[in-house]
N, C-alpha and C positions, 0 to 999 in steps of 0.2 A: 166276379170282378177282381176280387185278391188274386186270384190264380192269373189273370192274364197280366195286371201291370207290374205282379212279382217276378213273374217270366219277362216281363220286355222289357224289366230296368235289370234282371239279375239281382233282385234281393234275396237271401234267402231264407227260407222259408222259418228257423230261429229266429228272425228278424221281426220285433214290436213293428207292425205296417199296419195300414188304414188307408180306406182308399176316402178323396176326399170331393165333394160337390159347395163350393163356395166354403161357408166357413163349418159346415156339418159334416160330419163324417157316417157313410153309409153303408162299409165295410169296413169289417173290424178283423186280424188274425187271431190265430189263438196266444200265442206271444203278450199280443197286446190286453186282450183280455183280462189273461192271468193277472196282469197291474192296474186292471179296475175300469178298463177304455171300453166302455158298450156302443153299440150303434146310438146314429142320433144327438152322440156328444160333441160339443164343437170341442174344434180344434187347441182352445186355449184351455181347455177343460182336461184333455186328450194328454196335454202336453205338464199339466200340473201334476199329474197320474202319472206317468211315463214318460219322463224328460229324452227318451230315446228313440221314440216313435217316430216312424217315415210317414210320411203325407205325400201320396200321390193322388192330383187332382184329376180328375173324368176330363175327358178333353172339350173344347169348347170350340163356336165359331163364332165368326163375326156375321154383320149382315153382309157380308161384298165379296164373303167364302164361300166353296159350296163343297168343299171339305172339313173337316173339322180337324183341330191341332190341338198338340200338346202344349201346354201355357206354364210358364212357371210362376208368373203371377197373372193367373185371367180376371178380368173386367167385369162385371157382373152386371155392370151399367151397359154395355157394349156387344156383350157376347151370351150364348145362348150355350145349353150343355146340352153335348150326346154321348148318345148310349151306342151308338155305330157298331164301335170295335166289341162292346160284349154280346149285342147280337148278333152278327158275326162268326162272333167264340160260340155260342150258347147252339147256332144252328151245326157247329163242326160236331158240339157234344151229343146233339140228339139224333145226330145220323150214325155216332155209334151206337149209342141206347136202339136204335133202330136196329141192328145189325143181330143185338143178341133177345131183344123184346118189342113185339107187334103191341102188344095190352100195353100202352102207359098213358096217363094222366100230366102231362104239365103242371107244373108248381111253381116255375120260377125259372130262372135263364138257365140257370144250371141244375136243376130239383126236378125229379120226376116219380111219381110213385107207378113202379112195375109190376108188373104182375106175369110172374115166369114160373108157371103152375104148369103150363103146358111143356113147357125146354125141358123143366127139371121133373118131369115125370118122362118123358120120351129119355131123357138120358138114365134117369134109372132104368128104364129097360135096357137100350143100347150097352150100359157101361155095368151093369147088374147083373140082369135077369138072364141076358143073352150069354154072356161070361161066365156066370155059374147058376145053372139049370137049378140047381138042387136048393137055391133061393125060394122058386115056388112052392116046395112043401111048407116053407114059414108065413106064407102072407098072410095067415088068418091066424100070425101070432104075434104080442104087442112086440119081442124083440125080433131083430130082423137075424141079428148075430153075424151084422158086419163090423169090423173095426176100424174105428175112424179118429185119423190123426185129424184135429184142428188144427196142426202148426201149419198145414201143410195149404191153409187158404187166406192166410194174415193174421193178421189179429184179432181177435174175438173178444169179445166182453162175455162172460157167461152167467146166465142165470142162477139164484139160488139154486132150483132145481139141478140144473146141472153141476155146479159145485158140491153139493152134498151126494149126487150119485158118484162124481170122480173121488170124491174120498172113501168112500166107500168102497169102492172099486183099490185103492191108494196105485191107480194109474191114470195119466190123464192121458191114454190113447185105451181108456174103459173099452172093453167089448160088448158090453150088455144095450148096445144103440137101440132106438124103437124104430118102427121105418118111418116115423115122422123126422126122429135126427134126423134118418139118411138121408130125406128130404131138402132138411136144412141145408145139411153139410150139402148136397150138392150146388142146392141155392148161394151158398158162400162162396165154391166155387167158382160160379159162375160171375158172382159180382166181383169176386178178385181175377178176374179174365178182363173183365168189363173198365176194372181200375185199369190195370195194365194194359191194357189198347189206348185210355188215355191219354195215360203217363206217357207211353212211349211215342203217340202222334202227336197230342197236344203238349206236352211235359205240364200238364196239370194233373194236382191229388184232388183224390175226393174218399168222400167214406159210403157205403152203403145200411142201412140198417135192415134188417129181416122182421119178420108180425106172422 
């Protein structure tokens, strides 16, 4: 919901925003957050926290519309709220999640939990095994002894485990990977493929998380 009415007013995205359904707020940015603004806070609550907070309200209708508008003060007495435009958004999103993964679960208009076991094993062959044969004589070893830049698929949060191997290593493009990294790493790039398709059709962010 934040990603679609922060793209069609142009806020951006450092911007305290909230999206808003009568007098509660149902999306929150991170922006806002940070100053204490959770979902579910009304608006004069929102604004005690964050005197600098955008309030953009879900569009509403009347009875005698059979479209739904943007209100700058909607009626609550009068008019009824939809969700139109994020379903909409939410069906353009999971026709790319479609594009890069068949296994998903629905969570939410924009939430989907993936499962890209299959991609990311067929790309380790294609982009691995097929490339350098001499990979095979390691597969029944825990390192794979490929080296893998993380910068190179966004941002990462890293594990203890992996924090205490990279110092150890005192590189953070380690080569001592195990093929379950490799796994990862390819899974990361994949969902930094998956951001940027997007970002660049829809100009929405999103984050992915890996398990």
């Amino acid at each position: 919901m934040l990603n679609i009415e922060q793209v069609r007013l142009g806020i951006p995205s450092d911007v305290p925003a909230a999206v808003q359904q009568w007098n509660t707020l149902i999306a929150v940015n991170y922006p806002a957050r940070k100053a204490g603004v959770a979902r579910h806070s009304t608006t004069e609550e929102a604004k005690e926290l964050c005197p600098e907070i955008k309030f953009m309200h879900v569009p509403t209708y009347a009875a005698d519309e059979r479209e739904p508008c943007y209100r700058e003060n909607p009626d609550r007495s009068t008019q009824k709220v939809s969700l139109d435009p994020y379903r909409t958004a939410s069906r353009k999103i999971f026709l790319i999640f479609y594009k890069y993964c068949s296994k998903l679960q629905k969570i939410g208009l924009d939430e989907a939990f993936m499962d890209v076991t299959e991609t990311v094993n067929k790309r380790l062959m294609t982009e691995y095994m097929d490339r350098w044969p001499q990979l095979l004589e390691r597969v029944n070893d825990k390192e794979c002894g490929v080296e893998l830049d993380w910068d190179e698929v966004g941002i990462t949060m890293e594990s203890k485990e992996e924090e205490q191997k990279k110092e150890t290593f005192k590189d953070k493009r380690w080569s001592k990977a195990t093929w379950k990294d490799l796994q990862l790493y390819i899974g990361a790039k994949l969902a930094a493929e998956i951001r940027n398709e997007i970002f660049e059709t829809l100009k929405f962010t999103c984050s992915a998380v890996q398990n």
